[in-house]
N, C-alpha and C positions, 0 to 999 in steps of 0.2 A: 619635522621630517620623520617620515615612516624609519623604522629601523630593516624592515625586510622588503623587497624587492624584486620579485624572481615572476618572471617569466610560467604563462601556460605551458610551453613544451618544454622548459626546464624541471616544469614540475611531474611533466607527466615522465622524464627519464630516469626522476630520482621515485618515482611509484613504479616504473620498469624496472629499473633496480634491486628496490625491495622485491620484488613478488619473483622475479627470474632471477636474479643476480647479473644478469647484465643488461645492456641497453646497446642497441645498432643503430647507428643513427649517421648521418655525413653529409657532405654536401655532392652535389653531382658533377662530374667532368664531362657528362655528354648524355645521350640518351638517341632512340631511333620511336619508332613508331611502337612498337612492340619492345621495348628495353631501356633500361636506365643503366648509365655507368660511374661506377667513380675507380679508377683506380688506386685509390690508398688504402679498396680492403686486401683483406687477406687471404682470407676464407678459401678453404679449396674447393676442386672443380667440386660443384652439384650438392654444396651443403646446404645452401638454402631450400632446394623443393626437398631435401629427406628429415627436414625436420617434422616434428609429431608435436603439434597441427605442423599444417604446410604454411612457411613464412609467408607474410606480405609486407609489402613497398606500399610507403603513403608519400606523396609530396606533398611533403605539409607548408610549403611556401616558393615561392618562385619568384625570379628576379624582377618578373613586373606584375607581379601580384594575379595573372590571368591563369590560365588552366597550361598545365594538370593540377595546379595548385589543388589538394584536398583528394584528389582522387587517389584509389587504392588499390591494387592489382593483388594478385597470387603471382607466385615467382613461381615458374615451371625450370629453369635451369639456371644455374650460375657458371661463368667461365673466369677459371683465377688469373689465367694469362691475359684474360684483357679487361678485366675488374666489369665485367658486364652479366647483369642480370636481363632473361627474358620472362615477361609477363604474359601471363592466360590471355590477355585480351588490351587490343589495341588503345592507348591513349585519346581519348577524348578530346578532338579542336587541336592539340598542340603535343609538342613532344618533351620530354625531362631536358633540358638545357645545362651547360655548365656553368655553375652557381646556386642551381636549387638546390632544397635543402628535403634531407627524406630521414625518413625514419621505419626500418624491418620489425616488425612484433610476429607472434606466433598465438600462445592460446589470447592476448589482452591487446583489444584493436586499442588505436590513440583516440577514437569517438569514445571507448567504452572508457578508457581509464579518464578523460575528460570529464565525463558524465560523473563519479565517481568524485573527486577535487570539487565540481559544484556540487554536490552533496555532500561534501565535509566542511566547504564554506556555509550551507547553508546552516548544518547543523548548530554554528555558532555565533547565530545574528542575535540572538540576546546579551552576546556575551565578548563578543569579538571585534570591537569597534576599532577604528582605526582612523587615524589623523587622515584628514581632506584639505583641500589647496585648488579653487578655482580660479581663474582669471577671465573665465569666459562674458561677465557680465557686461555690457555696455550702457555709461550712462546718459538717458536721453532730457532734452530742457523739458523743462516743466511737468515731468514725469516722478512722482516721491514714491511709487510702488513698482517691487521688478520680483521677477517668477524666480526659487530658490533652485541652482543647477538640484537635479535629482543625486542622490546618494546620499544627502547630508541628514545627519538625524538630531545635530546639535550645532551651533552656531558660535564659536567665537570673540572672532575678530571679523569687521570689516573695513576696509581700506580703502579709501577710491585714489587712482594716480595720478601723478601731478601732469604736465606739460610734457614731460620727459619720460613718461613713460614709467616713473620710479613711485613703489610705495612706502613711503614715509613718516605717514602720519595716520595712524586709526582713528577711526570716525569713533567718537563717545560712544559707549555703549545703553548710553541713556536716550540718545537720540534716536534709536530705533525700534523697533519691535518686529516680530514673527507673527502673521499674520497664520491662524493656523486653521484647519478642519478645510480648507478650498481643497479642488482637484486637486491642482498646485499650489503648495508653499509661499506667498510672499513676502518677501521683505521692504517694512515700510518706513520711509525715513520721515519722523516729526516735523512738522510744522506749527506755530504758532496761530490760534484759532483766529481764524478773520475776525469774528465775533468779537473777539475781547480786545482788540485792536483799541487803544485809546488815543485822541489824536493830542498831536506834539508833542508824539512820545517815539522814540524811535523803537521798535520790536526786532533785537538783532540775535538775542538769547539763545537760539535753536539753530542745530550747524546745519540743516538743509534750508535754511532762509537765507543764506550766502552763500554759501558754498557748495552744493550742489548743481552742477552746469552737466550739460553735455556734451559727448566729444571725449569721454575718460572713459577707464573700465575699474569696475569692481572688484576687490582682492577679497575673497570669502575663503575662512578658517575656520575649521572647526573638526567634526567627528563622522561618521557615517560606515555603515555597511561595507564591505567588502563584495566589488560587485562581480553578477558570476561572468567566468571566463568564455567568451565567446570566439575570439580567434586565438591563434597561438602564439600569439605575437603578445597578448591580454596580460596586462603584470596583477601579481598578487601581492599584498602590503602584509599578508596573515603569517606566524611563522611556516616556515616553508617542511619545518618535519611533521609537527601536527597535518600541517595536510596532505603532506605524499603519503605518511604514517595511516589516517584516518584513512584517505582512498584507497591503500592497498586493504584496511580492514574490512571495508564494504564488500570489496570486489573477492576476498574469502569468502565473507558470509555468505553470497550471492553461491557460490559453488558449493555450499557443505550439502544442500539438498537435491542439486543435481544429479543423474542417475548417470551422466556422460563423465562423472569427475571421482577421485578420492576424497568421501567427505572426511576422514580422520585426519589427513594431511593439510586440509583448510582451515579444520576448526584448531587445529595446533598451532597453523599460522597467522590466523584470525584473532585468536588469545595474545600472541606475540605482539602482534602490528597494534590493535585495542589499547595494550597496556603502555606502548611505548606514547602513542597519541594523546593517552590522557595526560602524559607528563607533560606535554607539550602542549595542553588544551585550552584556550584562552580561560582564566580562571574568572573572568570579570572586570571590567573594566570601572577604574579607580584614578582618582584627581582628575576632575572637569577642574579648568581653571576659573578665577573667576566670571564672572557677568556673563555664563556661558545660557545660550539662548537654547530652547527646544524647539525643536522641526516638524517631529513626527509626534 
């Protein structure tokens, strides 16, 4: 089992966090063509359009996953009596519903600080490996070769299930190999060479000469990348401060040479954010267990 666990938009509150000190975020109680509401903020009347940048509203997810999900407005006014924000410009196909979920930024959009966390993931694929757990594979008759799910960069354990759906028993580690250098990864289970077949001899030695049927799925363990976050919903396995840490340090760097920013105020929180990340930086990854297979 991974030890960390967290969510894209978890991650990107605790990198709003760092960089603003706080994070607006909540679910919605209702919305119009031009407005989103929720009333559990607090905010008084017109705080959101007098911020410096001017806030915006992202729905970053919706109860049936369809639109406005993703889209992002500018908040031109806020009313505190009826917890209702209006936006510069009309929603897109559908309106904010009660139960979406949104989140207010000002100078750092949730695309930018996104971008930012796959960049601190990326930073650490030499180094940052992290337990994998497929179940996806199914096993076909008379099939001894199957394509390795992507992510995996080391292999193992494999498991195929019984009748019941239960995995209990791992396959030898000697009965397989990693088929490597294809497009795709394969994994091949041994067979006993027809060739050397001797007769009134029975050849039972090799576990996919009995045991290997279809109609089961594959249980593949082993290591792999941390892959990048594409919706917000995407979990991440890496510690979760090196990376809010690392993306808040990008996202300084990126402003020290901007002529629209304070650079002396970036690069001092740039120095800050850096130092803390490395503490938290995967330092290498150490103990493959045994008979562990290579992928990539």
């Amino acid at each position: 089992m991974t030890l960390f666990s967290t969510t894209a938009i978890d991650l990107i509150g605790r990198t709003h966090r760092i960089l603003m000190k706080d994070w607006k975020a909540g679910t919605c109680t209702g919305g119009g063509a031009s407005t989103f509401a929720d009333t559990a903020r607090t905010e008084p009347d017109d705080y959101f359009q007098n911020t410096v940048p001017v806030s915006k509203v992202t729905i970053w997810s919706t109860t049936d996953g369809a639109a406005p999900q993703g889209q992002t407005r500018t908040i031109s006014d806020w009313v505190n009596s009826t917890g209702t924000g209006t936006v510069s410009a009309a929603w897109t196909t559908a309106n904010p519903a009660s139960g979406d979920k949104y989140a207010i930024t000002t100078e750092y959009a949730l695309a930018e600080i996104l971008q930012a966390l796959n960049d601190a993931i990326e930073a650490v694929k030499g180094s940052g490996l992290i337990e994998k757990i497929d179940t996806s594979v199914p096993t076909i008759d008379s099939v001894y070769e199957y394509d390795i799910p992507t992510g995996f960069t080391h292999i193992h354990t494999v498991t195929m299930s019984t009748s019941d759906g239960v995995y209990n028993e791992p396959i030898p580690p000697n009965m397989y190999i990693v088929l490597r250098g294809l497009a795709v990864p394969r994994l091949k289970f041994l067979l006993y060479p027809s060739g050397n077949l001797a007769p009134d001899v029975e050849h039972s030695g090799l576990w996919a000469d009995t045991k290997l049927a279809g109609g089961y799925t594959l249980r593949i363990e082993g290591f792999g990348y941390q892959a990048t976050l594409v919706n917000y919903t995407d979990l991440c396995a890496l510690d979760p401060m090196y990376v809010s840490y690392q993306a808040a340090a990008l996202l300084h760097a990126r402003r020290i040479t901007r002529i629209d920013t304070e650079p002396q105020g970036h690069q001092a929180q740039y120095q800050i954010c850096q130092a803390v990340a490395n503490d938290y930086k995967p330092k290498g990854f150490k103990g493959f267990p045994p008979d562990v297979k290579r992928v990539l």
